[in-house]
N, C-alpha and C positions, 0 to 999 in steps of 0.2 A: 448511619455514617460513623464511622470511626478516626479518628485524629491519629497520630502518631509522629513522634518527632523522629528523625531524619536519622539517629542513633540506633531507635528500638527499628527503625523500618531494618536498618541495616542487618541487624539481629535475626529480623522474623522476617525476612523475604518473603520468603518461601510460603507460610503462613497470610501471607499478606495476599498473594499473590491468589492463595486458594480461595479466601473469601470474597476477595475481586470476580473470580469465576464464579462464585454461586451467587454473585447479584452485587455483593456489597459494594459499598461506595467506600476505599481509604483514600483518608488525606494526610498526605506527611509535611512536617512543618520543619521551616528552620529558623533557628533564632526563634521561636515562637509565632513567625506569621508561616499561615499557609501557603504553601510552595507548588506543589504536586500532587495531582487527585489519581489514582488508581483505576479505574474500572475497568470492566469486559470489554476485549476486541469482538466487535460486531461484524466484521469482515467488507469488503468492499461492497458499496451499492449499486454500484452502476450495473449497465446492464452489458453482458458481453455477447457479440458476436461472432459467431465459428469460420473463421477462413479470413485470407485476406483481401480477397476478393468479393465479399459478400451483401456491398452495395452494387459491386457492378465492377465493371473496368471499360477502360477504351485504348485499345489497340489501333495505331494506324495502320490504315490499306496497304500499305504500301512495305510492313514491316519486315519482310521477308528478304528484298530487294535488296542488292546492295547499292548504294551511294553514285556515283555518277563520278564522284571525286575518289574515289578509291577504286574502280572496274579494273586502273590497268595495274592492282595490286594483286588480285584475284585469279 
């Protein structure tokens, strides 16, 4: 784990940013307390599923129909 105050992070981004991808842990500090930890994005956990439909759906019987209150627009 590496430290770095909030100046040199600004400096070495970049640098920072690449030892974060190979596992490291940065913490940048301001004033001297630790402020911001750096590490790897491990990407979403959850779990997805395909389509919007894909627990199911329910259509009513009747969806086709039109209305009873709108016939004499039709």
């Amino acid at each position: 784990m590496e430290t770095v105050s909030l100046y040199q992070a600004k400096i070495r981004l970049s640098e920072l940013v690449r030892e974060a991808e190979a596992g490291k842990e940065v913490i940048i500090t301001k004033h001297g307390k630790p402020s911001v930890r750096i590490v790897p994005y491990e990407g979403d956990k959850r779990v997805r599923e395909f389509g919007f439909f894909a627990k199911g759906s329910n259509i009513a019987s009747d969806f086709d129909e039109t209305p009873e209150d709108l016939r004499e627009y039709t």
